[in-house]
N, C-alpha and C positions, 0 to 999 in steps of 0.2 A: 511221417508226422512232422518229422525238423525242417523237410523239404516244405511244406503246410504253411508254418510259421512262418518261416523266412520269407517266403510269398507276400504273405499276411504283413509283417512288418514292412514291406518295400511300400505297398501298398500306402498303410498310415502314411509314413513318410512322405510319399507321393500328394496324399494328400495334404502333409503338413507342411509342406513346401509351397504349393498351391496358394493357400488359405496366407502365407505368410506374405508371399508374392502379391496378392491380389488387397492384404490390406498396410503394405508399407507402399504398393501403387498406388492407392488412394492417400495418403497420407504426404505423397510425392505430390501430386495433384491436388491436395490442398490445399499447399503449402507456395506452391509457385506456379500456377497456374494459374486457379479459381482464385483463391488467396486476395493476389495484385487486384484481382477485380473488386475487393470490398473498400480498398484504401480510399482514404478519403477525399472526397472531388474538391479539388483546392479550388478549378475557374467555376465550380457551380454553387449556385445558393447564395444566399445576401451574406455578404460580411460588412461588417460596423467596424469602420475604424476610430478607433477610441481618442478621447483628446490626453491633452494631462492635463492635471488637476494637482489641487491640493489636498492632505486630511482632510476630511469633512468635521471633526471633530478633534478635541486635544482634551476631551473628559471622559473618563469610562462611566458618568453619571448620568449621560447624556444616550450611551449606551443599551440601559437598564428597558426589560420591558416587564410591565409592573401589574399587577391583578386587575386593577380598574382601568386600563387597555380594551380596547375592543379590538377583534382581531384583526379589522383593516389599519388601525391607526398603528395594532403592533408591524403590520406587512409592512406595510409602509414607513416607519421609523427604519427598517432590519435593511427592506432594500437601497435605503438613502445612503445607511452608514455600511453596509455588506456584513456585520456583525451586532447580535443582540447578545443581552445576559438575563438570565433568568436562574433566581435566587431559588435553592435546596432542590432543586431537581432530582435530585436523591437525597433522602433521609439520612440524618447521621448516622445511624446503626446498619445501613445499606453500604454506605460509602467505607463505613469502619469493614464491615465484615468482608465488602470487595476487596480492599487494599488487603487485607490479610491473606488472603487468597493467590490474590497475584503476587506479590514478595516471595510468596512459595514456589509459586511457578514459573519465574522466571528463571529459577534456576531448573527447570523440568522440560519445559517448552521450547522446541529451536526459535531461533530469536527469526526474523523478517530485516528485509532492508531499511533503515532508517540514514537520513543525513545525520554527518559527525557523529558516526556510532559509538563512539570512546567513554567508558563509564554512561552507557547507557542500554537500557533491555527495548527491544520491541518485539511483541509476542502476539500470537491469535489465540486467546484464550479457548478453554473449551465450553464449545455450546452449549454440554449436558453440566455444565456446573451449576449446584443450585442458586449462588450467590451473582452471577450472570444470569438469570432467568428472572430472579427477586429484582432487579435491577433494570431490567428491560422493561420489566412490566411497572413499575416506576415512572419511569421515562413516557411512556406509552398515555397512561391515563394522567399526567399530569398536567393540573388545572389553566398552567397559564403557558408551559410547554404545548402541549398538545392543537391547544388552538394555533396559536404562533406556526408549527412547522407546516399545519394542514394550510394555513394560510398563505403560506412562502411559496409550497413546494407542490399544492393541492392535493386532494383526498389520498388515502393510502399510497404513502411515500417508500420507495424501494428502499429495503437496505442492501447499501452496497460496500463496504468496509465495519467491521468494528475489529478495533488491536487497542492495544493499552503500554504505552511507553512511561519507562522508569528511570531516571534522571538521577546516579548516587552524584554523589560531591566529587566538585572537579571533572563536571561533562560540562564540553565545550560548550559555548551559543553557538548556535545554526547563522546561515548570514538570510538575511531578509528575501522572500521568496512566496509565491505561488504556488498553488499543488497542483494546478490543471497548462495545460498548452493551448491546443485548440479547446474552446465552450463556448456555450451559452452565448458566452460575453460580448463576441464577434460572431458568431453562428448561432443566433436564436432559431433559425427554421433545420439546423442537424442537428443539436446536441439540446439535451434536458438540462435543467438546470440543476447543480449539486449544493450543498449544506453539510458542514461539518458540526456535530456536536460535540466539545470537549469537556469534561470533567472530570476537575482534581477533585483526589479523593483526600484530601488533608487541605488545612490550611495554608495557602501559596501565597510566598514574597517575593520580590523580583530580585532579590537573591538567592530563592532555592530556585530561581531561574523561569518565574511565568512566563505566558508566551506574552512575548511585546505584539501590537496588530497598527495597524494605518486605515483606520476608518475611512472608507469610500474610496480607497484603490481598487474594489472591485471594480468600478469602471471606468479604469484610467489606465492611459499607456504609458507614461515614464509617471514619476510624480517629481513637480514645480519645485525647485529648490531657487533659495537666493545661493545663489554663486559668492556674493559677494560676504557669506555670513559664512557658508561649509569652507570654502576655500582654507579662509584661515584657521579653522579648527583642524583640517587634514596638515596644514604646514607643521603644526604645534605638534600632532600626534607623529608627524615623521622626526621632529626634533628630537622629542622625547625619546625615541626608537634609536634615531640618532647619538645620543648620549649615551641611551644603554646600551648599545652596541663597544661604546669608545672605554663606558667601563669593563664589560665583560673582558675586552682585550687587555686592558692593562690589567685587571685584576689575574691573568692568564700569565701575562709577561711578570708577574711581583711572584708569582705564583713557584716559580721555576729559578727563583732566586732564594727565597728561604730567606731574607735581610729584613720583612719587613714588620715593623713594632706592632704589639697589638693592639694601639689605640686605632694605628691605621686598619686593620685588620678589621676592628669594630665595625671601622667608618665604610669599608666597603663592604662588610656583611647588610647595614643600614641601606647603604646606596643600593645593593643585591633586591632587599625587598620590598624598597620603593620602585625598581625594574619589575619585580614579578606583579604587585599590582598592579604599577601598568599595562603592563601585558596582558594580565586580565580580563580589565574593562575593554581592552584593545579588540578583542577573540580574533587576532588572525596570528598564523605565522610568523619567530622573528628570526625565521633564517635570513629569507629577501624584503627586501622594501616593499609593500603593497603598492600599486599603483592609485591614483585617485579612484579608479571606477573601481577597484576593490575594496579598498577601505569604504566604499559609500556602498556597501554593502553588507554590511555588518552596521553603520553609523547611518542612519536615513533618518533626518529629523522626526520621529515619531513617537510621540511621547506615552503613549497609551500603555499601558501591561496591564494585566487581567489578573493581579493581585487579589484574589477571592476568596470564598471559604470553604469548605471543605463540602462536595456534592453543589456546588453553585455551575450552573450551565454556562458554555458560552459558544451559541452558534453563528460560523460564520461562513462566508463563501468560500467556494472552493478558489478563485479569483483575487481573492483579498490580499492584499501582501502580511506578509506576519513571520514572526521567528521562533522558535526555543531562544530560551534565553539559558545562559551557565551557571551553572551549580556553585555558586562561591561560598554560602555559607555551613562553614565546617559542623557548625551546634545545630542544625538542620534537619532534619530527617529526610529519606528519599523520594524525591517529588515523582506521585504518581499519580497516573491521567488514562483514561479512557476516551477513545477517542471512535465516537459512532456517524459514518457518511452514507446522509441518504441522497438518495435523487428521484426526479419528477419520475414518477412513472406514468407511463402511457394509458390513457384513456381509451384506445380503442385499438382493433386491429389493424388501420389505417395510419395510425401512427409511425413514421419510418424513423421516427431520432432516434439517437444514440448518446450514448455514455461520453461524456468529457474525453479528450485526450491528455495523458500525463498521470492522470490519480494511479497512486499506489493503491491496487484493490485487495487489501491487504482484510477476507474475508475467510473464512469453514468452511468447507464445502456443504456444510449439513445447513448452512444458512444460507445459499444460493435459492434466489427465488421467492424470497419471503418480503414482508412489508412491514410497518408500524404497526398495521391492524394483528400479526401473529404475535405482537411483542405480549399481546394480553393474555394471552394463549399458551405461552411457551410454558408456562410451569405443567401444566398438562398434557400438551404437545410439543415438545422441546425441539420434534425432528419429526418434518414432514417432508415423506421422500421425493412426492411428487411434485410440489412447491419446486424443487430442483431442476428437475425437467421442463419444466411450466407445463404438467399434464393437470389437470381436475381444477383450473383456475377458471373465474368468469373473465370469458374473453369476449362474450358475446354484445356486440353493441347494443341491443335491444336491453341490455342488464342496466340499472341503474348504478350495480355495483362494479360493471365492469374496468377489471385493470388489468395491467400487463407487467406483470415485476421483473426484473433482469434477474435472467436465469442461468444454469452452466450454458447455454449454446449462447446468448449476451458475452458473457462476458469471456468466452472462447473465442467469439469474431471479434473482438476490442485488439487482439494481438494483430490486426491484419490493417487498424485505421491507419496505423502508420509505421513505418519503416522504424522507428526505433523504438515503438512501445513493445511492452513486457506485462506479463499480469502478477500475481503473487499469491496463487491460492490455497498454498499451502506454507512455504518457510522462504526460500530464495528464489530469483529469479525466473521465470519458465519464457526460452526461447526456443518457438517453434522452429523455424530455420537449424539450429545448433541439435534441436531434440530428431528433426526429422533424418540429418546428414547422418545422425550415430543411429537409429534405426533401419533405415536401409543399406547401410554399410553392414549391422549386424547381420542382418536377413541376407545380405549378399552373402557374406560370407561363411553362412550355414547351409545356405543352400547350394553353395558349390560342393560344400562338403556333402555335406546328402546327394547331391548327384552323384559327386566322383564315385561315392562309395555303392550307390545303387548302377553305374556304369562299372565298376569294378566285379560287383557281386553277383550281378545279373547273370552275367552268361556263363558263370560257374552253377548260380541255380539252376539255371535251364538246362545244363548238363546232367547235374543230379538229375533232373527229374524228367529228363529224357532216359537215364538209365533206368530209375524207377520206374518209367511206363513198360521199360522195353523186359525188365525183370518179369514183370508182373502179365504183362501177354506172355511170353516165354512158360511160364507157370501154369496162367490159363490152358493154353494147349496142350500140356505136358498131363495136365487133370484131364483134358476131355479126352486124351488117345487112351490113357487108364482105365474108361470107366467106357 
């Protein structure tokens, strides 16, 4: 019987070795083989090379798209400037009871990649919460929202991101930036086009840090500066840095002497905190001197912030340039924001684009595969497994309702468009390359062990159970001379 077993075990084994073999070989081959073949064809397909420009706008009133819009005149306003606003998109008792919610949760939920992460959360909520579902469906049927994004983005728009980031006092500003690489922007016939909706869920000042944005950089390659106006405000701000460098040191050197009065003492506590405000409004580093193309990256003439009210919308491109801005007001509260990105989704099966390069797809996996149209839904179907897969969707072109929503295999092949993209579907980074190296090294390395041991064990079994056969005839003939 233990001769039986042991058999039996080798056996499993054998076959678990097999089955481990044959799916980290695949997984080898997906990764650097098949993989290279999805990256993205740089000399194929139209690219538009962008001009510069200037802001299209220096009014966020200008922005605004307003009830008595129709929904071309709102497309058209959104695609000119790359950003629209659209007033209570959540209810204030929506927006109150979300914010309650998340302050909870961010200390519960692993936080996600965010730029200048310091004094600040960014989380993928959970899908099954009721106050995320009340909130979507908000979003969803809202009267001057909903035309607007069908319009931008056409009929049932994918989601592809929602997370929600928390900004306490004393988070740094972000420096002026982009969420996408390759899109849209330059590759209209690969990539769909994406939309970001943001909403604070409080009253926001551009001291609890709104985002600042640059109206109609979505379709601009540098943006137009007079040289001759930045120049001198970059000199001024090196001065100033300058200074306060030359106090820090002497206040260092007085420091180390112990002789000095306390008027003067006063004077450089004063001088101390006319440095740290500058430093400040500065947001860079004041170990080294910024260089010009650094400092104009954090300082780009753009006057706009999105100072709003609490559940006020603000959609804009993924293309658009825009920042966080720093949490400087101490009497404040913690500025918190939902941040939901859709994209065009495919009209038919014929459709080969793909997803932007660069976006942080910072999504659930139980929200993989869904649209706008589920947002109405969700309080009743909060999780549709299939939606995931892209199994039971109309895909059929003959459908009027035919779409194709980015699903887990979408946004699985997003890791392959290019050599340094990453997705983020759960909490930190996922790099296949790094995931695939530590799985077949595992697999290696168990399965050596399981052979050695079944080349070890083998032929002591087979001895056993050579004795047990030779027992057991031995036996046999010994009964049949007996009888």
């Amino acid at each position: 019987m233990v001769n039986a077993h042991s058999w039996r075990l080798l056996i499993d084994l054998h076959i678990l070795v097999t089955i481990c073999w044959l799916l980290s070989a695949s997984l080898y081959y997906l990764c650097y083989v098949h993989g290279p073949t999805l990256a993205f064809p740089y000399a194929i397909g139209k690219h538009l090379y962008l001009p510069n420009c200037e802001p299209s706008s220096d009014s966020i009133q200008d922005l605004y798209v307003t009830p008595n819009m129709t929904p071309e005149v709102a497309k058209e306003q959104t695609e000119k400037h790359g950003v629209a606003f659209v007033e209570q998109v959540l209810s204030p008792a929506t927006a109150s009871n979300l914010r309650q919610y998340i302050l909870k949760a961010n200390y519960e939920i692993q936080g996600t990649f965010i730029k200048e992460n310091e004094n600040r959360f960014h989380i993928i909520p959970d899908p099954m919460e009721p106050s995320i579902r009340i909130a979507l469906k908000e979003i969803a049927s809202h009267k001057v929202f909903r035309p607007l994004i069908d319009a931008v983005l056409g009929p049932s728009s994918s989601l592809v991101a929602l997370s929600v980031i928390t900004n306490l006092y004393e988070a740094e500003g972000q420096d002026w930036h982009h969420d996408t690489g390759m899109s849209y922007a330059t590759h209209p016939d690969y990539f769909v086009p994406e939309y970001t909706l943001a909403i604070p869920l409080q009253d926001t000042t551009k001291e609890m840090g709104a985002t600042g944005i640059c109206p109609g950089t979505h379709k601009c390659n540098n943006l137009n500066m007079d040289y001759n106006v930045v120049k001198p405000m970059y000199e001024e701000a090196m001065r100033q840095y300058e200074e306060a460098q030359r106090r820090r040191e002497l206040k260092a050197e007085r420091g180390g002497e112990g002789d000095e009065t306390d008027e003067e003492v006063s004077e450089d506590d004063n001088d101390d905190d006319e440095m740290e405000e500058s430093e400040d409004e500065e947001d860079y580093d004041n170990e080294a001197p910024p260089t010009f193309e650094e400092w104009l990256n954090y300082n780009l003439p753009c006057n706009v912030t999105a100072s709003v009210n609490a559940g006020d919308g603000m959609l804009y491109n993924a293309d658009l340039t825009h920042k966080g801005g720093a949490h400087n007001d101490h009497t404040a509260a913690e500025r918190v924001a939902i941040f939901i990105t859709f994209a065009g989704t495919r009209q038919s099966p014929s459709d080969r684009r793909s997803l932007p390069m660069g976006t942080v797809h910072s999504l659930h996996w139980k929200r993989w595969g869904h649209t706008i149209d589920d947002f109405l839904t969700m309080e009743e179907q909060p999780w549709r497994i299939w939606h995931i897969f892209g199994l039971g969707l109309p895909t059929s072109p003959t459908k009027a309702n035919s779409v194709r929503p980015w699903t887990m295999l979408d946004y699985f092949w997003i890791i392959f468009k290019h050599e340094n993209e990453c997705m983020h579907p759960l909490s930190n980074e996922f790099d296949l390359e790094y995931f695939t190296n530590e799985i077949v090294a595992q697999v290696f390395v168990w399965s050596a062990g399981i052979i050695g041991f079944y080349l070890i064990a083998s032929p002591t079994l087979v001895a056993l159970s050579m004795r047990r056969i030779k027992k057991e005839q031995e036996f046999g003939d010994t009964k049949i001379k007996n009888e």
